[in-house]
N, C-alpha and C positions, 0 to 999 in steps of 0.2 A: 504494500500500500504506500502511496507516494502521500504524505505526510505535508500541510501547507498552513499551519500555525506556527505561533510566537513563541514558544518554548521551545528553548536546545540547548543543547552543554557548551559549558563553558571552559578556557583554561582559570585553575581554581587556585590561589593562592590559600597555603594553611601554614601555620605555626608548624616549625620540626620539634619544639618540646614546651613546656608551660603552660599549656591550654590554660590549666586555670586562672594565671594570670592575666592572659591573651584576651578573653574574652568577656566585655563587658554591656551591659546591658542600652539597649536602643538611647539614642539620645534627647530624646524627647520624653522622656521616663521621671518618673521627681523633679517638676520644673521648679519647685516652691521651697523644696529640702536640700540645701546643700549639704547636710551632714550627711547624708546619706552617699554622696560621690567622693566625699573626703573618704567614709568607710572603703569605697571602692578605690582611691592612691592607695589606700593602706593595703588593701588586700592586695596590688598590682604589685607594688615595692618599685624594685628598680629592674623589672624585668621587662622588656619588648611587650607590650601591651595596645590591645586597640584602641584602648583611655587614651592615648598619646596620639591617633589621627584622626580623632571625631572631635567636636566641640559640642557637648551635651549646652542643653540648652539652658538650663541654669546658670549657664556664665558665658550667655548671650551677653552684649554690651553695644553700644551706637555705634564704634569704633572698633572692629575686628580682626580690624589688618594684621598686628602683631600676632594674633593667636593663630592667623591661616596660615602666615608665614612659616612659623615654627611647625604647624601641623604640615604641609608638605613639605618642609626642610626634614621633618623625622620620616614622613614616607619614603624619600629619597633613599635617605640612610638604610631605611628596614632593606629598603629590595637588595641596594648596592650592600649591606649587610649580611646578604648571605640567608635568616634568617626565616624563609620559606622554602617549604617544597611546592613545586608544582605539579599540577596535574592537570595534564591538557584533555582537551575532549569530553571533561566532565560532569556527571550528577550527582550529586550530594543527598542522598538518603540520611533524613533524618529521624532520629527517635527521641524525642526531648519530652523526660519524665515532670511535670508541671509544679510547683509549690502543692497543689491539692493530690499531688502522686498520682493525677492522671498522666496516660500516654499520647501526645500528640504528636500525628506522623506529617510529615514533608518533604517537598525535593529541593533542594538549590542547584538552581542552573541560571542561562540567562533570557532575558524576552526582549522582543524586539521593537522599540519603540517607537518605531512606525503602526505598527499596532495598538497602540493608546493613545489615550485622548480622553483629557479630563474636563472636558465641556460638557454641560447638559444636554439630554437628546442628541450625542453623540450615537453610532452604529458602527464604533471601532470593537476590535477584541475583544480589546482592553478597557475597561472603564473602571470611571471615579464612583465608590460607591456613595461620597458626601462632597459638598459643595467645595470648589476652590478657592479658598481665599486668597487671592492672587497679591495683597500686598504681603503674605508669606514666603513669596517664592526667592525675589530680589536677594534676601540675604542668605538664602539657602546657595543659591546661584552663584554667590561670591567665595562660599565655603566649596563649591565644586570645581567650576571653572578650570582650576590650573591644577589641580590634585591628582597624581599619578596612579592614583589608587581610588579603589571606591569598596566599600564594607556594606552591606544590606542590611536596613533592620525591617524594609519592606515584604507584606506577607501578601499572594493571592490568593484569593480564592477560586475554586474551581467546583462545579454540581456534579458529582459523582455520585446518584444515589445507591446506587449497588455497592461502591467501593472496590471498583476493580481493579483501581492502580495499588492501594495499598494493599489489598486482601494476595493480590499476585509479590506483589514487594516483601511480606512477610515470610510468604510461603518460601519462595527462594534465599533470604538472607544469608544462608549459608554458604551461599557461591557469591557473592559480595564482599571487598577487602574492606573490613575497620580502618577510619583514619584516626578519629579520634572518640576517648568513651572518659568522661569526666567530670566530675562536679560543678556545678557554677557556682558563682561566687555568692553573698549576701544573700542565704538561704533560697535561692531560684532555681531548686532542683537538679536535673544533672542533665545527659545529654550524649548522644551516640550519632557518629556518620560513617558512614557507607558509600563506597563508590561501586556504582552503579557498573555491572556488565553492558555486553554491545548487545546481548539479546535484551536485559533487562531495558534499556533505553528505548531498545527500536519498540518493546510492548505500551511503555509508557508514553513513548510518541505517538502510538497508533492508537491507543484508548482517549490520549485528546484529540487528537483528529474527529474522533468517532461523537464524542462530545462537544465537538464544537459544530460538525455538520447538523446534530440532533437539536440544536440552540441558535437555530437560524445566522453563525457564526461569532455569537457570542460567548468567549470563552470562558475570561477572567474578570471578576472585581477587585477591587484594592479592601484587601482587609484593613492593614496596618500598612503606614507610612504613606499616604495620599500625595501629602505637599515633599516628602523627599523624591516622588515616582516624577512631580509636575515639574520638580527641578532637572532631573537627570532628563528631561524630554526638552527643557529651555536652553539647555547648555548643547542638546544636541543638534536644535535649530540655530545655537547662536555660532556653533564650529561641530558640521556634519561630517565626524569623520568613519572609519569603521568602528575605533573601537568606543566612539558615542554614541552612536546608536543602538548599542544595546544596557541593558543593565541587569544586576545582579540582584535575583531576587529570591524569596521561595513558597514554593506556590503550595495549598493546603487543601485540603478537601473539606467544602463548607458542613459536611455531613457527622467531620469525625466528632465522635462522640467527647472528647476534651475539650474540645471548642464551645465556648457558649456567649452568648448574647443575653447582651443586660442592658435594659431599656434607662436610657436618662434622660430625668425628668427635668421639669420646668419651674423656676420659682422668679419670680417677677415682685422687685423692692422698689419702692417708692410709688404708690400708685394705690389708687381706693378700690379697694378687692371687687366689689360689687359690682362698680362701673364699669372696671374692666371686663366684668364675666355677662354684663348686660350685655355690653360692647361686641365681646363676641358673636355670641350668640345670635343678636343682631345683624353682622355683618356677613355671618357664613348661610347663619337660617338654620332653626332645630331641624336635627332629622338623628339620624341611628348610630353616629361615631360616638364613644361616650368619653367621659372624661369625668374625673373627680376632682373637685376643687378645696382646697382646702387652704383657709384662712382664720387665723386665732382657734377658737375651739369651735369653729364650724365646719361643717364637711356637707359638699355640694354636689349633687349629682345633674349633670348636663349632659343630653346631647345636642350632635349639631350635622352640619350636614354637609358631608365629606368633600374637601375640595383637595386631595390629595387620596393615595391608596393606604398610607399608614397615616393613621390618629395625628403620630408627630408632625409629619407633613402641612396639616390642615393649622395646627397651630401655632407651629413657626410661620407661617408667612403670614397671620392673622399678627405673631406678637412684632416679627420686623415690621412691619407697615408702623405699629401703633407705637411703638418707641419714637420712631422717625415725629411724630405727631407729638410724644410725648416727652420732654427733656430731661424730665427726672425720671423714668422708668428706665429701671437696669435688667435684664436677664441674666440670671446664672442655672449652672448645666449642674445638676446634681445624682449621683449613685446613691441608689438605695432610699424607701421609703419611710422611713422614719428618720434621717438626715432631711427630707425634705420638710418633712413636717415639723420638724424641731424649726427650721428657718422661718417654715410659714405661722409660729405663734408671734414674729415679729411685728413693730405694726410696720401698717403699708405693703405689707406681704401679701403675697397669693401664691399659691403652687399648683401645677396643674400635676394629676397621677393616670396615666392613660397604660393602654397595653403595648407592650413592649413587641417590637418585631419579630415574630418566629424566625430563626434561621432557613426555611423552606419560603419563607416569601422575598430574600432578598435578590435574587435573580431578577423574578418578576416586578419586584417594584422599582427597583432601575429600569427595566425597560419600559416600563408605564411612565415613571412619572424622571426620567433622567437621573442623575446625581441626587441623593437624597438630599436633604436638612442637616447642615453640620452638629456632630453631637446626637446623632441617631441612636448609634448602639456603642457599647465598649464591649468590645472583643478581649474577654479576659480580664486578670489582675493585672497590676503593674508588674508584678516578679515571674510572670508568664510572658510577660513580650518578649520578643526574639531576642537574642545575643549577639553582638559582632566576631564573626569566629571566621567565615569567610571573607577572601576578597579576591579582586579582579583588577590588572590595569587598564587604565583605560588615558593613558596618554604614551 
C-alpha cells in the first residue's frame, strides 16, 4: 500500500547516558511556581540536560535575547559534544507509566507541516484542536528561529477506535531494541522507548493511511502544544527549508485508556451575576444546552440554545463579546468543581459548570465547529505532560 500522510521517521537524536537528568518536563508546565524548576536545576546538576535548550516559560521576560543566545550556544556544544547517539530513519515507541500508574502509549517520529494549519475551518490533516492566539507565537518564533535543535513537548492525537497500532505495537515489543527505560524526575513517573522495526513502521504507516482515508483525510488534532506546532509552521514559512518543514512530535491514540479529559470551567469576576445570566440567556435564547450557575450560595439551573456543538463553545463566545462591552469583567479558566465554586462565593462572581467534552466527540466537533474555544479541555495532570527526551536538527 503506497502510504500518502504526514507521519514518518525521523533521524532521532537521544542522550548516550543520564536520561534522568536529560529529561525535563514541557515548558509551558508551572508557569506560576518557580520553585518547582529550581527543584528541576537541582535534580539536572551539572549534567547535559534538556533544562539547558528550552526556556520554560516561567522565566519568560520582555527581553530574551541573552537567554536564546546561550540556549543555542549550548545546543551547538551538545551536538559538537559528542553527547548523542543517533538514529536515523526512526520511531520512537513509547511507554510512559503516568503519576496515576496508568500506561500511556505513543510514537515519536516526525509530521509534515505542510499538512497543518491552525486556522479555523481549516481541511488540513492536521488541525488546531483550540483557538490560536496568535500574539503567542512572535516570541515562540524568536526562541526557534536560529536553534539547531528542536525537542517536542507536542502531543497528536489520532481516532483509532479498535486500537490497532498499539494492540499490534505491544504484541510484537519483543522484536523492538530499548533505547531508553527510566525514571523521570519530580515524581512524573517513569518511561520506556522502543525503536521501531521496518515491518513495525510500514504496519503503522498503513493503519494511518487507512485512518485517514476512513476520516475524509482528517488525521491528527493537537493534543498538547498548539502554539509550539503554530511556531514551528511560522519559522517554516518565514525560511522553507527541508529540515523546517517538518517537526518532531508524538502522536497518541485519543482512545487510550490513560488519556482523559477534564472539562474547565468558567468563573467571570467583577460583574452582577444575574444580569449577566439574564444576558445570556437572552442573547442565545432558552433551549436544551444546560449549564449551572453558580453565585454566592445560589445555584442556577439554565438552559439555552446551542450556538456551538459543545456547551463551552456557546459560552465563550456569548462571554468574549460581553467582556469587550464590559471593562470590569475578567474571565478565569478553572479545574475542578469545587475550586470553582469556592471563587464563585466571591462577590461579583458567577461561575458557569456545564459538561465536559467526551473524548469521542473531539474529532467531530473540530470539524463542525473549527478550532475549538481556548481552554476546552486539559488533557491530563501537569506531571503527565510529555518530557523533552527527544530531538531533531533542524538547521
Amino acid at each position: 500500500m503506497k502510504c500518502n500522510h504526514s507521519f514518518s521517521a525521523a533521524d532521532i537524536l537521544l542522550p548516550k547516558e543520564n536520561f534522568e537528568s536529560w529529561a525535563v518536563i514541557a515548558c509551558d508546565q508551572y508557569t506560576s511556581e518557580p520553585e518547582y524548576w529550581e527543584r528541576v536545576k537541582s535534580a539536572a546538576g551539572d549534567d547535559p540536560s534538556a533544562l539547558n535548550v528550552v526556556l520554560p516559560e516561567v522565566y519568560l521576560s520582555n527581553d530574551n535575547s541573552k537567554q536564546i543566545e546561550k540556549i543555542n550556544k549550548t545546543m551547538t556544544d551538545y551536538i559538537s559534544g559528542d553527547i548523542f547517539n543517533t538514529y536515523p530513519d526512526s520511531l520512537v515507541y513509547v511507554e510512559r507509566i503516568q503519576s496515576d500508574g496508568k500506561c500511556r502509549r505513543g510514537i515519536v517520529g516526525k509530521i509534515d507541516l505542510e499538512c497543518y494549519d491552525y486556522r479555523s475551518g481549516t481541511d488540513a490533516e492536521i488541525r488546531a484542536t483550540e483557538q490560536t492566539v496568535l500574539s503567542r507565537i512572535p516570541p515562540r518564533v524568536e526562541i526557534r528561529k536560529n536553534a539547531p535543535l528542536e525537542l517536542p513537548h507536542v502531543m497528536l492525537l489520532f481516532d483509532d477506535a479498535k486500537d490497532e497500532i498499539f494492540s499490534y505495537l505491544k504484541t510484537n515489543i519483543d522484536n523492538f531494541k530499548k533505547v531508553y527505560d527510566f525514571t523521570l524526575m519530580c515524581n512524573a513517573g517513569s518511561i520506556k522507548g522502543y525503536l521501531l522495526n521496518d515491518d513495525a513502521k510500514h504496519k503503522v504507516s498503513s493503519i494511518l493511511q487507512d485512518l485517514k482515508e476512513n476520516n475524509d483525510g482528517f488525521l491528527f488534532c493537537v493534543g498538547d502544544g498548539n502554539h509550539s506546532l503554530a511556531t514551528a509552521k511560522e519559522c517554516y514559512n518565514q525560511n522553507p527549508t527541508e529540515a523546517s518543514r517538518y517537526a518532531l512530535t508524538e502522536i497518541v491514540n485519543i482512545h487510550d485508556t490513560a488519556l482523559e479529559f477534564e472539562p474547565i470551567y468558567r468563573v467571570v469576576f467583577g460583574v452582577e451575576p444575574e444580569a449577566l445570566i439574564d444576558e445570556f440567556v437572552k442573547t442565545v435564547g432558552e433551549g436544551d444546552q444546560k449549564f449551572t450557575c453558580v453565585y454566592g450560595d445560589t445555584v442556577k439551573e439554565i438552559g439555552v440554545n446551542p450556538t456551538a456543538k459543545l456547551a463551552v463553545g456557546t459560552l465563550q463566545t456569548f462571554l468574549d463579546e460581553y467582556v469587550k462591552n464590559h471593562p470590569d469583567a475578567e474571565i478565569d479558566y478553572i479545574h475542578g468543581e469545587e475550586s470553582l465554586k469556592k471563587l464563585a462565593t466571591r462577590d461579583n462572581a458567577v461561575g458557569f459548570i456545564f459538561d465536559g467534552m467526551q473524548k469521542s466527540e473531539l474529532f467531530d466537533a473540530v470539524n463542525s465547529d473549527g478550532s475549538l474555544p481556548r481552554k476546552t479541555f486539559s488533557m491530563g495532570h501537569a506531571d503527565d505532560k510529555r518530557f523533552y527526551i527527544e530531538a531533531r536538527k533542524i538547521r
